[in-house]
C-alpha positions as YAML, in Angstrom:
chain: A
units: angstrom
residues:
- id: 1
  name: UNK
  ca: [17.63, -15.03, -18.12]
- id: 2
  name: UNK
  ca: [19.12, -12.20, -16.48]
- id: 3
  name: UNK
  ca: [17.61, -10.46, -13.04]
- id: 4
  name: UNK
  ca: [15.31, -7.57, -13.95]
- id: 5
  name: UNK
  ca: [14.48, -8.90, -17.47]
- id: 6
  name: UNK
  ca: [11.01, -9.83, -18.36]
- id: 7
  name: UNK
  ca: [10.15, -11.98, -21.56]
- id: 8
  name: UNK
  ca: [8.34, -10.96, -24.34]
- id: 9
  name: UNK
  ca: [5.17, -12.63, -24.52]
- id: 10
  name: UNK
  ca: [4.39, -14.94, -27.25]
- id: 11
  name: UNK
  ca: [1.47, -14.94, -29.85]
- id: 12
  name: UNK
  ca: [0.25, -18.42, -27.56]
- id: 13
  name: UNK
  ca: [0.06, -16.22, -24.59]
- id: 14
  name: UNK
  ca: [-1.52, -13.23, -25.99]
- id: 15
  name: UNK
  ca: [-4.51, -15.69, -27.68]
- id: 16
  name: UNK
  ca: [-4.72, -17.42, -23.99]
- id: 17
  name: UNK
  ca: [-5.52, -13.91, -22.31]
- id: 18
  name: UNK
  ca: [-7.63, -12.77, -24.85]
- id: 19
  name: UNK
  ca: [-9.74, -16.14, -24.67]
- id: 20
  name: UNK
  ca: [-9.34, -15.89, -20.84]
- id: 21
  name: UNK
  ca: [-10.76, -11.90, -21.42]
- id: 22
  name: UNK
  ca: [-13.19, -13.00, -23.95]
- id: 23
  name: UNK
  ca: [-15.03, -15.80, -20.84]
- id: 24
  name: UNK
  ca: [-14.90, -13.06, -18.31]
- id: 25
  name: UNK
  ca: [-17.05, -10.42, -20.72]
- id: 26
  name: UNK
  ca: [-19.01, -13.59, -21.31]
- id: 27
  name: UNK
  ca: [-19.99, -14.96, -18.24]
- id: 28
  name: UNK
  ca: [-20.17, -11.33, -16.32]
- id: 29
  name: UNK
  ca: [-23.23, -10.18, -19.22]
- id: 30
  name: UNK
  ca: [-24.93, -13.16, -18.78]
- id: 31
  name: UNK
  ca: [-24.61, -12.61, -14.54]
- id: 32
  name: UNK
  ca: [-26.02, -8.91, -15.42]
- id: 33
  name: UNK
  ca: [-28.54, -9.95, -17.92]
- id: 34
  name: UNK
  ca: [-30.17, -12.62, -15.21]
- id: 35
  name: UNK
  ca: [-30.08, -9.74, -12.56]
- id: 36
  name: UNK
  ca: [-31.59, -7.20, -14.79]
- id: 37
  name: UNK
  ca: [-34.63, -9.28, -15.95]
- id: 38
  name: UNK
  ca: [-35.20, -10.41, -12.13]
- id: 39
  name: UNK
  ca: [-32.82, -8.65, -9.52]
- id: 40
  name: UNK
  ca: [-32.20, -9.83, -5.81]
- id: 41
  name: UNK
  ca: [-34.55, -8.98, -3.48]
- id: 42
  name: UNK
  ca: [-32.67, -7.32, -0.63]
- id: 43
  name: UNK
  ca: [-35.30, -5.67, 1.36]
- id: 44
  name: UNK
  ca: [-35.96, -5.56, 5.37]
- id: 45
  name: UNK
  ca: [-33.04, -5.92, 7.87]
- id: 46
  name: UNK
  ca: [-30.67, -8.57, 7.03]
- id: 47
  name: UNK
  ca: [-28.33, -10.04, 10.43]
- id: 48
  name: UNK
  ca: [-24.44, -12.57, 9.39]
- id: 49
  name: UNK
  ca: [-24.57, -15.90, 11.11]
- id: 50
  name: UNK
  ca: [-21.82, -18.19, 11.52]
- id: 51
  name: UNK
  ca: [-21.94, -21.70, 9.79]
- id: 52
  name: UNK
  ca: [-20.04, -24.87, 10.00]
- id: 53
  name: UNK
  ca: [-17.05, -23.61, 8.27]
- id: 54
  name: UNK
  ca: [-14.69, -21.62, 10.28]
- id: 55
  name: UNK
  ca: [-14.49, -18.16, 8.77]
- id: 56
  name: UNK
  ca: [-17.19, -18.26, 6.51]
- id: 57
  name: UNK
  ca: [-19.93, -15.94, 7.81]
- id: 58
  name: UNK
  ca: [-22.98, -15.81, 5.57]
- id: 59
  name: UNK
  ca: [-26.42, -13.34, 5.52]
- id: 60
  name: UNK
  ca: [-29.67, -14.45, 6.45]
- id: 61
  name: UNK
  ca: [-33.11, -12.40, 6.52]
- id: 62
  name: UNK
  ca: [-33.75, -11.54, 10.12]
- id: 63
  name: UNK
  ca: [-37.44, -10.52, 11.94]
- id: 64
  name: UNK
  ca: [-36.45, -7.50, 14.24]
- id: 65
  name: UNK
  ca: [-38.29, -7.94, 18.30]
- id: 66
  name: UNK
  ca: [-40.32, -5.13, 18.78]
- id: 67
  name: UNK
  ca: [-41.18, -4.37, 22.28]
- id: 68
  name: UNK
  ca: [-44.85, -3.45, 22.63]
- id: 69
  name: UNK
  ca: [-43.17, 0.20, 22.58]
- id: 70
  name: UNK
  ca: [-41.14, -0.17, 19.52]
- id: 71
  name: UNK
  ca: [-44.33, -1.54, 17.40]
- id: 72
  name: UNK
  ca: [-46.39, 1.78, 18.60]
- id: 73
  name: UNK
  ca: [-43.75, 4.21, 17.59]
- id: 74
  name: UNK
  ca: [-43.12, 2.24, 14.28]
- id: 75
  name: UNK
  ca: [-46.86, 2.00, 13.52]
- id: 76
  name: UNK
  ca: [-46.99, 5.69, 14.65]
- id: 77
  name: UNK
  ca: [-44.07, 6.58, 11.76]
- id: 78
  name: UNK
  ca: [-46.10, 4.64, 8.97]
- id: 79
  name: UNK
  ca: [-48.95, 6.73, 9.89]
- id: 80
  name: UNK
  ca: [-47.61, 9.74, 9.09]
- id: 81
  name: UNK
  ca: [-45.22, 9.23, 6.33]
- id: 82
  name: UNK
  ca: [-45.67, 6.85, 3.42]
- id: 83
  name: UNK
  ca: [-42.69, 4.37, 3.65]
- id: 84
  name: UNK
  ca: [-43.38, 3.15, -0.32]
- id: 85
  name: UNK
  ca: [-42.66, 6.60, -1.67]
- id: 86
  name: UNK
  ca: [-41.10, 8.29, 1.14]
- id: 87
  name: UNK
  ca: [-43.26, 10.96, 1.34]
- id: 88
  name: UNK
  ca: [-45.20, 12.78, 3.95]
- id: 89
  name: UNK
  ca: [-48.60, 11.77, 4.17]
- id: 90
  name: UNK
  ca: [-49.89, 15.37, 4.44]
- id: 91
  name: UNK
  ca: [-49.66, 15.84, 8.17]
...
């Protein structure tokens, strides 16, 4: 085959990457039908850890401190506007 020439492709390779296609579609609705009847929780403050495996960082849930401070002026913000709905809460 000459330089700068591609091959046609053959009837074999077009059924492989539609059956390829075809697992994709597959797989990725079932993925966003699980997600949609009960999606990830992915609330609060999240901090990326190290593990064993060089490279791999991964997410884990993490408790911000609050100096005695920090908890007044948070408690202080809750107070006064409602977090749920994030609305004022009328003052």
């Amino acid at each position: 085959m000459r330089s700068g020439t591609q091959r046609r492709p053959t009837s074999r390779h077009i059924l492989a990457r539609a059956a390829i296609d075809i697992a994709i579609a597959t797989v990725s609705m079932a993925l966003g039908n699980a997600y949609a009847a009960d999606p990830p929780n992915l609330e609060g403050v999240w901090g990326m850890v190290q593990h064993d495996r060089l490279g791999a960082p991964f997410f884990i849930p993490i408790e911000p401190t609050r100096t005695a401070e920090g908890k007044k002026i948070t408690d202080e913000f809750i107070a006064k506007y409602d977090v749920e709905n994030l609305e004022a809460n009328g003052s």
